[in-house]
C-alpha positions, 0 to 999 in steps of 0.5 A: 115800061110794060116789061121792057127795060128801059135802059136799052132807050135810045138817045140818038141812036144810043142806049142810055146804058151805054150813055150813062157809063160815058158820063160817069167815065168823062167824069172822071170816075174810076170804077164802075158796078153795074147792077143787072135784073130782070133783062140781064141778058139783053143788056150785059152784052151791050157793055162788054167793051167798057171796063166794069164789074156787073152784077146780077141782082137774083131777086130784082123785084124784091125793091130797087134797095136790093139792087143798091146794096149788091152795088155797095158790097161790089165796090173794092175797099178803095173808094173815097167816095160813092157816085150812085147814078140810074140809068133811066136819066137820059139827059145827063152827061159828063158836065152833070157829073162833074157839077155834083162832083165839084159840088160834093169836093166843096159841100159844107163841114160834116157832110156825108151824102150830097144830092141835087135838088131842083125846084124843091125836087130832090135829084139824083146821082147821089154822091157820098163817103165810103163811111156812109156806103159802110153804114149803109151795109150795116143797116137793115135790108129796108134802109137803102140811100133814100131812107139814110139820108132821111135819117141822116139830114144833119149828115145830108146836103142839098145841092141847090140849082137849076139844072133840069137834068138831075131831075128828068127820069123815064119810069113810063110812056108818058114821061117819053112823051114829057121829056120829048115835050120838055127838051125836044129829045126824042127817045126811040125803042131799039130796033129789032136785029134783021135775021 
């Protein structure tokens, strides 16, 4: 996004930061670590009002996997289960997060790790027991959520449906241009604060 952080994307008149912890917070999940990089400063502000631990990630560039562990090692001790979301998903809202939680309580017996798939196209969040966050921390730095459930596909499960939303994410201009195109939603860049 030519160094911007596209978090702070506005969906009518909402950045997808903020939208993205309604969802999850609609949803019914309790607690909430968001990981910050590059744009630390920009962001933290915006969610001083939600209840959530942040935590600065010192060597964002180094991969996105680095962001996931510090993620996974923020997280209290009491957690059953692990909802990793991005915040470059604008579409999803509270039912989504529902859907893949309904999905999750009902996956098939030896599951681990639950994630969307549409059209063949894996998705995201991901949902997956506190036995794989603790095999994820005990993994070398490489191995993050995408590399376990490669390695893990007896423990893995796609969840197969139609919902678009998992799969629409905003890396660059274009895919402003696409998901405007493709739902008739308009991102928008934040404007300035006036002096």
């Amino acid at each position: 996004m030519g160094f911007k952080p596209k978090s702070l994307l506005e969906l009518d008149g909402v950045p997808l930061i903020r939208r993205q912890i309604k969802a999850l917070q609609g949803a019914g999940v309790k607690e909430l670590v968001v990981v910050l990089g590059h744009h630390a400063n920009e962001i933290a502000p915006l969610l001083k009002d939600f209840a959530v631990t942040l935590v600065n990630n010192p060597n964002p560039e180094a991969s996105p996997i680095s962001s996931q562990r510090l993620g996974l090692q923020s997280l209290s001790g009491q957690t059953n289960a692990v909802l990793m979301a991005l915040a470059d998903q604008p579409l999803i809202d509270s039912q989504d997060v529902k859907q893949l939680i309904d999905a999750f309580q009902q996956r098939p017996e030896g599951t681990d790790l639950l994630f969307p798939r549409v059209q063949g196209q894996p998705g995201n969040p991901v949902i997956f027991t506190s036995a794989v966050r603790s095999d994820m921390l005990t993994c070398p730095p490489e191995v993050g959520c995408k590399q376990w459930r490669q390695q893990h596909t007896k423990q893995a499960h796609a969840f197969d449906c139609d919902n678009l939303h998992f799969v629409q994410d905003v890396d660059t201009a274009e895919d402003i241009d696409k998901l405007r195109l493709s739902s008739g939603r308009q991102l928008q860049w934040p404007t300035p604060a006036l002096p």
